[in-house]
VOBA-1610 file (N, C-alpha, C; in pm, whole numbers, padded with zeros to 5 digits, always signed):
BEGIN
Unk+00085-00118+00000Unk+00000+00000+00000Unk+00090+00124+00000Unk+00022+00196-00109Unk+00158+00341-00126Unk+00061+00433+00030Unk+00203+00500+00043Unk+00154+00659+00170Unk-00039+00703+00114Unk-00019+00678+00011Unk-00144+00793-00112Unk-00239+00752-00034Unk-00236+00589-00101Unk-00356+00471-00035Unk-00366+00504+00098Unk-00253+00494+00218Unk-00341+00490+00342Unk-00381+00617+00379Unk-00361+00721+00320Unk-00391+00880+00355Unk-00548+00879+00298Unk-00552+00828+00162Unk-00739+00797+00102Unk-00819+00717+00252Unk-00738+00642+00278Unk-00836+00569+00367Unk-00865+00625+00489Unk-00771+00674+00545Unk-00779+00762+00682Unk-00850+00917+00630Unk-00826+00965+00483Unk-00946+01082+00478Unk-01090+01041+00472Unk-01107+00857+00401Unk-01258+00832+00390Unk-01287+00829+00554Unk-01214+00760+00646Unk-01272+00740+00778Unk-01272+00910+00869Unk-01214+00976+00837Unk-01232+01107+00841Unk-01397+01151+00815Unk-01392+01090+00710Unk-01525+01205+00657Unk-01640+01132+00676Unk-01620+00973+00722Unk-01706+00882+00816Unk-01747+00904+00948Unk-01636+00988+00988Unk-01667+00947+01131Unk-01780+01070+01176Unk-01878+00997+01250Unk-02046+01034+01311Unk-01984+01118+01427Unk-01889+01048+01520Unk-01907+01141+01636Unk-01812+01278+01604Unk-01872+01437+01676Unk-01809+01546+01643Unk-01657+01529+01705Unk-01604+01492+01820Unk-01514+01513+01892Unk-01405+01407+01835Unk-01440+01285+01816Unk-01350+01177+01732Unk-01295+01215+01608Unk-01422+01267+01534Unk-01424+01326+01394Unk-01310+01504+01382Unk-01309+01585+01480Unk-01238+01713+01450Unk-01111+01663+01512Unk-01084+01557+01595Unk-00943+01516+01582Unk-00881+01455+01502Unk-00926+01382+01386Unk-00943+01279+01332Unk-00865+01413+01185Unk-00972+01544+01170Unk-00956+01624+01111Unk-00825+01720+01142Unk-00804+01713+01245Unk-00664+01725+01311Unk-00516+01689+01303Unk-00532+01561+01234Unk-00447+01483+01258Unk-00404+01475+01091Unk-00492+01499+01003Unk-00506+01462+00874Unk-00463+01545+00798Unk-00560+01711+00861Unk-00521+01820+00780Unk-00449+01943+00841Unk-00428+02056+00767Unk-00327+02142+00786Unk-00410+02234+00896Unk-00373+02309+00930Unk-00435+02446+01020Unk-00551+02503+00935Unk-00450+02517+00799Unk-00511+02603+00701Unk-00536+02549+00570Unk-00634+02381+00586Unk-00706+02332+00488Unk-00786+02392+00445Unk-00803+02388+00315Unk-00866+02462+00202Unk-00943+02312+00185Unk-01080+02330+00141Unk-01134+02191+00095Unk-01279+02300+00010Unk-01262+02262-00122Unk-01342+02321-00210Unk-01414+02238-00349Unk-01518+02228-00328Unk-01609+02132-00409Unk-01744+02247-00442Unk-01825+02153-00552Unk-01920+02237-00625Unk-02062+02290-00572Unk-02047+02221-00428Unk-02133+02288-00314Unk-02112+02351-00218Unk-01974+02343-00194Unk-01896+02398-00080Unk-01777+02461-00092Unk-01735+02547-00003Unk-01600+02601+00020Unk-01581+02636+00155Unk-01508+02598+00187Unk-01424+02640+00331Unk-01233+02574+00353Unk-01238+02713+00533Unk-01126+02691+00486Unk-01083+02664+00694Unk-01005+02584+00694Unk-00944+02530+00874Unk-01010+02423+00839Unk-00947+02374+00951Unk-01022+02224+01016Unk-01153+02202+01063Unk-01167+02394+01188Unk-01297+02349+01222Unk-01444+02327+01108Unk-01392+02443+01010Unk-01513+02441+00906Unk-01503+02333+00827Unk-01385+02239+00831Unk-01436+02107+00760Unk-01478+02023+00819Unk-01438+02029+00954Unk-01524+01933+01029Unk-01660+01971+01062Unk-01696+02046+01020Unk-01824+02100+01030Unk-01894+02080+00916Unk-01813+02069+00807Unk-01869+02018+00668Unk-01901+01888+00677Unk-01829+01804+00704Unk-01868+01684+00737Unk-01979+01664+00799Unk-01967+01700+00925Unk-02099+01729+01019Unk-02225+01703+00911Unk-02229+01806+00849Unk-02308+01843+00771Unk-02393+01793+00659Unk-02274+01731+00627Unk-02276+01591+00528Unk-02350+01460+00569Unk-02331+01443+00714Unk-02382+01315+00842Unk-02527+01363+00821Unk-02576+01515+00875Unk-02708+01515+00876Unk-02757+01537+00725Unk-02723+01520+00591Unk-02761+01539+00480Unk-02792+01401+00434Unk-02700+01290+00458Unk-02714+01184+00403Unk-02703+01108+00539Unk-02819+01093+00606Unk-02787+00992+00756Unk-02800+00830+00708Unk-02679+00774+00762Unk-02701+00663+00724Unk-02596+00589+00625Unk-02531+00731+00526Unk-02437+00720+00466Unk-02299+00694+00459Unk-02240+00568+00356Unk-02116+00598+00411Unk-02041+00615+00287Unk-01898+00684+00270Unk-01789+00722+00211Unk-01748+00599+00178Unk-01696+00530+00076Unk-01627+00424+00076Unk-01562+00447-00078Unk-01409+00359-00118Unk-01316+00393-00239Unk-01403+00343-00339Unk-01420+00416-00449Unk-01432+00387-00581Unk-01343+00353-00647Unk-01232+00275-00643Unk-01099+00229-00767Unk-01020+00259-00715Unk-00883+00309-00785Unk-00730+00311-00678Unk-00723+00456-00719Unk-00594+00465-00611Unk-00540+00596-00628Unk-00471+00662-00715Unk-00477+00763-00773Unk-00330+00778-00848Unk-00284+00913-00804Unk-00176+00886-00789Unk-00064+00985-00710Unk+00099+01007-00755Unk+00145+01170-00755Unk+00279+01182-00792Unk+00309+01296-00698Unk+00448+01274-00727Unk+00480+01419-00615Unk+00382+01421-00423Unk+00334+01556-00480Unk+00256+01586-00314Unk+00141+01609-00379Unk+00103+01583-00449Unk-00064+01511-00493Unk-00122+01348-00539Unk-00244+01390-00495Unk-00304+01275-00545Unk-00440+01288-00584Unk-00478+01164-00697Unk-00691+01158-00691Unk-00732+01071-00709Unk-00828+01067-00647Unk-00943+00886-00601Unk-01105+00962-00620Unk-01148+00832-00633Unk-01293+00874-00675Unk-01348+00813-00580Unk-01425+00821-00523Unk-01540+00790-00385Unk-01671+00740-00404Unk-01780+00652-00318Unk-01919+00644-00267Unk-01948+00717-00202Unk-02094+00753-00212Unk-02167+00780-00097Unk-02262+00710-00118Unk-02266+00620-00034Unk-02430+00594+00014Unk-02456+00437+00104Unk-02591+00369+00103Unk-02579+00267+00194Unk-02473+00169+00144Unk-02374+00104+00271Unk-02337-00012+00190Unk-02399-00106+00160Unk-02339-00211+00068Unk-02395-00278-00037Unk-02503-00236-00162Unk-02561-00090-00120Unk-02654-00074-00223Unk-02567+00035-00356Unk-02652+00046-00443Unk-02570+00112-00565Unk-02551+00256-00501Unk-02463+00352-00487Unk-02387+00453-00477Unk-02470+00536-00513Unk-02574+00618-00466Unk-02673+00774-00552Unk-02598+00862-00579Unk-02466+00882-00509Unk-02337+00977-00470Unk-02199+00895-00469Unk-02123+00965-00671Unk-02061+00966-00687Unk-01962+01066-00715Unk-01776+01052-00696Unk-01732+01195-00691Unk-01588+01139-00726Unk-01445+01239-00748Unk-01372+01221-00714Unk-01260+01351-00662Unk-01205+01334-00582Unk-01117+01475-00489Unk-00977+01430-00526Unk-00927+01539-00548Unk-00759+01625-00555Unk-00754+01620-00434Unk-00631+01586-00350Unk-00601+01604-00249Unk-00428+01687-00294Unk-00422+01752-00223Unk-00260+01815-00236Unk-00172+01845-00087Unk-00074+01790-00042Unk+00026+01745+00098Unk+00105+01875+00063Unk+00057+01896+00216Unk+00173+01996+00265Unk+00331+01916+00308Unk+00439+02018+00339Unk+00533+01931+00347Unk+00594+01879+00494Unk+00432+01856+00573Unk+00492+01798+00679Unk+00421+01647+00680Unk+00305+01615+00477Unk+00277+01506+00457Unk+00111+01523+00535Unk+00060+01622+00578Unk-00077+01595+00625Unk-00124+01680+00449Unk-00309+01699+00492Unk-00322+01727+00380Unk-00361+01862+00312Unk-00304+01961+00281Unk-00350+02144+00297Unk-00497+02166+00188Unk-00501+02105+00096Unk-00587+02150-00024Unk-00668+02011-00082Unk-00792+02029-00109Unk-00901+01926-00139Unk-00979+02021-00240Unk-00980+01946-00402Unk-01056+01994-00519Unk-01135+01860-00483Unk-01267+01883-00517Unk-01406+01767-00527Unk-01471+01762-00626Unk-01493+01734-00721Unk-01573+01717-00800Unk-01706+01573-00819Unk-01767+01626-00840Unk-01934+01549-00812Unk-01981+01521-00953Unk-01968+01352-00990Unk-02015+01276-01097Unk-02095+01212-01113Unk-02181+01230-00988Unk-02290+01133-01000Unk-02376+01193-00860Unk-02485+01275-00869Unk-02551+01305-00738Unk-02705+01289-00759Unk-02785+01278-00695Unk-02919+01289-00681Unk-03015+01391-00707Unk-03107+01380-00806Unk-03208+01519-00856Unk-03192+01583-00744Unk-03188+01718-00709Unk-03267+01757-00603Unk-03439+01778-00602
//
């Protein structure tokens, strides 16, 4: 497993995790002071406002979970993976894939998202 791979997996359980206090350390540990995380519904910028995005995400889709769509591909201090959302085992309503870009102490400063598959509103 490359660094890329276990950093995808510890951001999906990141953006899994239900409880607030597990979850903004979790966001702590992962990302920079001054994560930037910007997608086609959202923008913000720290930890707390992404952990609050998340949050957010928990009460939008309750029930939901994050899980890998295919492998990673990664060079340098980037990488991109494509993602689930939704119940496991059932087909995915919420599909996507995120840019992640490493600061150079290897956590993660910058998140592009893009959304390929979402639900009428």
């Amino acid at each position: 497993m490359s660094e890329f791979d276990s950093l995808v997996e510890r951001y999906l359980a990141a953006w899994n995790e239900t409880d607030p206090s597990a979850r903004r350390k979790a966001v702590g540990e992962l990302f920079t002071e001054d994560v930037r995380y910007i997608d086609p519904v959202a923008a913000v910028e720290g930890q707390d406002e992404l952990s609050g995005l998340i949050g957010a995400v928990h009460q939008q889709f309750p029930g939901f979970v994050f899980s890998p769509g295919g492998p990673v591909d990664a060079h340098h201090d980037q990488g991109r993976f494509t993602w689930h959302l939704g119940v496991p085992g059932e087909e995915p309503p919420v599909i996507g894939f995120d840019v992640a870009e490493l600061a150079a102490d290897g956590r993660i400063r910058l998140v592009l998202g893009f959304i390929d598959k979402a639900p009428a509103a």
